[in-house]
C-alpha positions as CSV (number, residue, x, y, z in Angstrom):
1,X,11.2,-1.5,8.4
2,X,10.2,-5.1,7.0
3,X,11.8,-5.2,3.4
4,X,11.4,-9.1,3.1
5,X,10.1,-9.5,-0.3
6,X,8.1,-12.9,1.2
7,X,6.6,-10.6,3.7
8,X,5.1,-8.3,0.6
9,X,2.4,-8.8,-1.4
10,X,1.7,-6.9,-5.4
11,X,-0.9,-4.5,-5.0
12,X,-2.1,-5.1,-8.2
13,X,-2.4,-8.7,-9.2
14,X,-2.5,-9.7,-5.3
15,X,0.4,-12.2,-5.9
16,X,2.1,-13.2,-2.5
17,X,5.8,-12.2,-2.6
18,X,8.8,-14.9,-1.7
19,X,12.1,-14.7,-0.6
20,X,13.1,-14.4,-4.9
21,X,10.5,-12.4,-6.0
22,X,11.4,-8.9,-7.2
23,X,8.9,-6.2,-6.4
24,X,9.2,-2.4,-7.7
25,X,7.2,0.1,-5.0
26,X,6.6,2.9,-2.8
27,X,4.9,4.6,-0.4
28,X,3.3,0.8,0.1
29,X,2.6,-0.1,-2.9
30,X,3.9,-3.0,-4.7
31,X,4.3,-4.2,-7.9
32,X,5.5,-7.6,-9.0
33,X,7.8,-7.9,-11.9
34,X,5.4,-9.7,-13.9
35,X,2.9,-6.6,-13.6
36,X,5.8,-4.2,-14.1
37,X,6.3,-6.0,-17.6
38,X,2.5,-6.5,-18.5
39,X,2.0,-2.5,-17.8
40,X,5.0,-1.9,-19.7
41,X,3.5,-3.2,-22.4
42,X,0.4,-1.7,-22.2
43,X,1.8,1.8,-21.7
44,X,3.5,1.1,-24.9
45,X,1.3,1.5,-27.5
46,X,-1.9,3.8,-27.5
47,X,-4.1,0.9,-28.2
48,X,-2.6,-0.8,-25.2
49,X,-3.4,2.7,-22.8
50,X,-7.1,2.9,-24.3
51,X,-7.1,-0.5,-22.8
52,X,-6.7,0.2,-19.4
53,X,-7.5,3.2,-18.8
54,X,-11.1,3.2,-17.1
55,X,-11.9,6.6,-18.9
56,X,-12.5,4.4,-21.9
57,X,-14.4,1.9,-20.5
58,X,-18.4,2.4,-20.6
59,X,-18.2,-0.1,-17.6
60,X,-15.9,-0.7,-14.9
61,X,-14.0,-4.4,-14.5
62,X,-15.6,-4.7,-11.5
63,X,-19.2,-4.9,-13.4
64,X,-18.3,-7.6,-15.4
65,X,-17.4,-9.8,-12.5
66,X,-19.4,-12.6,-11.3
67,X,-20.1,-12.9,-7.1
68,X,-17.1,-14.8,-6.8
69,X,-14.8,-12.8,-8.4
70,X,-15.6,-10.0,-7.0
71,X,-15.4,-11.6,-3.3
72,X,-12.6,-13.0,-4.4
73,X,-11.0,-9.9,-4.4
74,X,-11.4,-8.6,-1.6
75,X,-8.6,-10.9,0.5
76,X,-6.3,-8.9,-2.1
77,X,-7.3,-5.6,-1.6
78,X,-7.4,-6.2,2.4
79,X,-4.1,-7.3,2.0
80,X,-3.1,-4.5,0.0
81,X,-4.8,-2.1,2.6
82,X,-2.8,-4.0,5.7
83,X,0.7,-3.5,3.6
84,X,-0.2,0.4,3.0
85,X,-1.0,0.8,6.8
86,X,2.0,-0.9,8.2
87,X,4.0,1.3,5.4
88,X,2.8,4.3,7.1
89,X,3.1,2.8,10.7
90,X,7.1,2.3,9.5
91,X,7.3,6.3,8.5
92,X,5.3,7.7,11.5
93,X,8.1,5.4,13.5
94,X,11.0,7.0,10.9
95,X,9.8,10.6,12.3
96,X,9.8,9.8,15.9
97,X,13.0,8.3,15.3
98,X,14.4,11.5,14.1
99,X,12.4,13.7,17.3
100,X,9.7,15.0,15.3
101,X,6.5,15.6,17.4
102,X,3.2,13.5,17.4
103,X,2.1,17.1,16.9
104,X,4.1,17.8,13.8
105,X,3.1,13.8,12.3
106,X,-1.0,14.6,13.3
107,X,-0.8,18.2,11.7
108,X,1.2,15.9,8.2
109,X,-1.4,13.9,8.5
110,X,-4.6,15.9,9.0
111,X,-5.3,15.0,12.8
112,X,-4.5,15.9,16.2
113,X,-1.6,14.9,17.7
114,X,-3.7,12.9,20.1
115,X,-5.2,10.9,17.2
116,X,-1.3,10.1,16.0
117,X,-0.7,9.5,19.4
118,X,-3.5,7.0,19.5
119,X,-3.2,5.0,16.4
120,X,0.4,4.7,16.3
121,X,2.4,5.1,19.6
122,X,1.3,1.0,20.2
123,X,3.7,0.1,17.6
124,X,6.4,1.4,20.0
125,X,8.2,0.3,23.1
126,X,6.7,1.4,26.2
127,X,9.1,3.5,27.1
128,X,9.2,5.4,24.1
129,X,5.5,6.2,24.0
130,X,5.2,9.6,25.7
131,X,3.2,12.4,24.0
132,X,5.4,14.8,23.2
């Protein structure tokens, strides 16, 4: 599992991570210290949660956002998506690891243990791809 913090990126500002920069996370999501603060403060205060809570909001961000903003943001949410899907490529490889079945990881995940099979046995050697 790739825990290089230059190899991560925060999944909500879309800041690139480097070799110093401290990320909290899980489950493939990231979050940079500087969001980590900003939230903070925002979760602070109930002015600062009406703020951000999209609830509250008779439009979304996203509305507000001129062409190239919003196509701006889509390199950061691709990125986002990649981290999340190698995240669970990493666990489905931490379960065969320990012996568990591609039927046990499908049935987890909502598919057959073909589909498992499929999408994640080519992260794997060769020799350790059998359908079991």
């Amino acid at each position: 599992m790739d825990i290089n913090p230059a190899h991560k990126t925060c999944s909500f500002c879309g800041k690139q991570g480097t070799a110093d920069t401290l990320f909290a996370g899980g489950l493939g999501a990231m979050m940079c210290s500087d969001c980590v603060s900003g939230f903070h403060k925002k979760f602070s205060t109930e002015e600062g949660r009406r703020s951000i809570s999209l609830r509250s909001k008779a439009r979304m961000p996203w509305d507000e956002m001129s062409d190239a903003e919003l196509l701006g943001n889509l390199p950061k949410i691709a990125a986002t998506a990649a981290q999340v899907g190698s995240f669970l490529a990493d666990w489905v490889q931490l379960a065969r690891d320990r012996g568990l079945s591609w039927a046990e990881i499908g049935q987890a995940l909502g598919v057959s243990r073909q589909a498992a099979w499929e999408r994640f046995a080519k992260a794997r050697p060769p020799e350790a791809n059998t359908l079991v």
